[in-house]
C-alpha positions as CSV (number, residue, x, y, z in Angstrom):
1,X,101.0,74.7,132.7
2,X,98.8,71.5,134.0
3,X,97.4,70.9,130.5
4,X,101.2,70.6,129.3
5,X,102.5,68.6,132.3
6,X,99.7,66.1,132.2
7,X,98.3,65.7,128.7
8,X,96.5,62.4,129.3
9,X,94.9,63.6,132.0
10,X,90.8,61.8,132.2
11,X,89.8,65.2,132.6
12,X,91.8,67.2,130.0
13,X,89.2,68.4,128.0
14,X,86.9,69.4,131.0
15,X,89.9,71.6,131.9
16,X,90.3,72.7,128.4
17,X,86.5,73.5,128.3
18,X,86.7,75.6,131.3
19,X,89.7,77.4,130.4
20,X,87.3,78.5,126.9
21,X,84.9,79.7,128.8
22,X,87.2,81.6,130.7
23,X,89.0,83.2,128.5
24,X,85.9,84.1,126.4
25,X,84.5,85.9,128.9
26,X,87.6,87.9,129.7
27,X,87.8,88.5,125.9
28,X,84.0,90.1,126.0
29,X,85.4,92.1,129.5
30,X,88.1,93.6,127.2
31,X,86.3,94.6,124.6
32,X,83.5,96.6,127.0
33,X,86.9,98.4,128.2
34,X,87.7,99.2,124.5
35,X,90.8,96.7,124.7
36,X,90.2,95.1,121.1
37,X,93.6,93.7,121.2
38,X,93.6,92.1,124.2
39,X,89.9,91.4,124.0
40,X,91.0,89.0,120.4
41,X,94.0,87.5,122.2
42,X,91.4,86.1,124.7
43,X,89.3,84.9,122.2
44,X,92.0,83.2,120.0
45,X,93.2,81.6,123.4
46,X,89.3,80.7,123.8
47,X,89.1,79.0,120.7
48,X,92.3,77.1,120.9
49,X,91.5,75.3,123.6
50,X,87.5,74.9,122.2
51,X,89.4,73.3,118.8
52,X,91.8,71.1,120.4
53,X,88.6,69.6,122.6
54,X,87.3,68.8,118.9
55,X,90.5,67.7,117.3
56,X,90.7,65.1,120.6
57,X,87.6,63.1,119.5
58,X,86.9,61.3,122.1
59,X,84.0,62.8,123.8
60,X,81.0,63.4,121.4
61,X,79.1,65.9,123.5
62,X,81.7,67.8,124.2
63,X,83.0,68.2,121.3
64,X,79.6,69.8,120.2
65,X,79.5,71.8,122.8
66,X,82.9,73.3,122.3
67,X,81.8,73.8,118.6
68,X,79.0,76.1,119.9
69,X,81.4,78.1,122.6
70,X,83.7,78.5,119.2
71,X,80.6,80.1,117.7
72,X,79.8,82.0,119.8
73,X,83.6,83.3,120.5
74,X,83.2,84.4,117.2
75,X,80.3,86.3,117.5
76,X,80.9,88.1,120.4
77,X,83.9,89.7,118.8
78,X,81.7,90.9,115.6
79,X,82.7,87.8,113.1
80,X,79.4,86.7,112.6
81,X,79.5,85.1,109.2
82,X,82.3,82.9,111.0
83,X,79.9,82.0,113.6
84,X,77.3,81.4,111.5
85,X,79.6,78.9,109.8
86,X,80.1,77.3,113.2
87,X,76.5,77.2,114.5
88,X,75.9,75.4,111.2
89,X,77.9,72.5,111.9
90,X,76.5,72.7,116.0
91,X,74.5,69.2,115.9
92,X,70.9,70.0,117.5
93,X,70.4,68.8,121.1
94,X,68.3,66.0,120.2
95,X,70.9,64.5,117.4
96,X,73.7,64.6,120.2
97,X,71.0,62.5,122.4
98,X,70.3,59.8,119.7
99,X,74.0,59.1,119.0
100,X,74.7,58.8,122.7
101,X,71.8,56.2,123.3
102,X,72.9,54.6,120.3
103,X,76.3,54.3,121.9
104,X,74.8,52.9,125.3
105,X,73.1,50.3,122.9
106,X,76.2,49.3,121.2
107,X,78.1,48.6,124.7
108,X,75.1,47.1,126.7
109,X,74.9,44.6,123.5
110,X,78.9,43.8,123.6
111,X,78.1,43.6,127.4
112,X,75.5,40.9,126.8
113,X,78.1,39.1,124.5
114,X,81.2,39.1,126.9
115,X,79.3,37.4,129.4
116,X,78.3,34.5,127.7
């Protein structure tokens, strides 16, 4: 697999965040055909690859939004007080907005500071 031959690949976790969404939405195609089995072996695989996004680190946002996908994996296959745990700890829009500027700030100041 790419993700295993390449593991510090820049876009890793965009691949990883694709392959979630993916495989959630086979898992909610299984369970319309009555494939409960199958339909939870997609969403374990969808949540994987959601968690390791998170246990990464490095990209905020994405992290977040991977948080929500892990929520909503869990209610689409009927364990809601699981995803109600996880859109708990979802940050609101705004709050992932504020850290980022906050982020910009930080590195336009170092900016300023390197080029005296």
């Amino acid at each position: 697999e790419a993700l295993d031959k390449y593991p510090k690949s820049f876009s890793r976790n965009d691949t990883l965040y694709l392959l979630g969404l993916v495989r959630a939405s086979q898992g909610v195609e299984e369970n319309r055909n009555k494939r409960e089995l199958e339909a939870e072996k997609r969403f374990a695989e969808s949540r994987k690859a959601f968690e390791e996004i998170i246990r990464d680190g490095t990209d905020f946002p994405l992290q977040n939004e991977a948080r929500y996908q892990i929520a909503e994996v869990y209610f689409n296959s009927g364990k809601y007080m699981d995803a109600l745990q996880q859109y708990r700890r979802t940050m609101p829009k705004a709050a992932v907005i504020e850290r980022q500027e906050q982020k910009i700030e930080k590195i336009k100041g170092e900016l300023r500071e390197a080029v005296k």
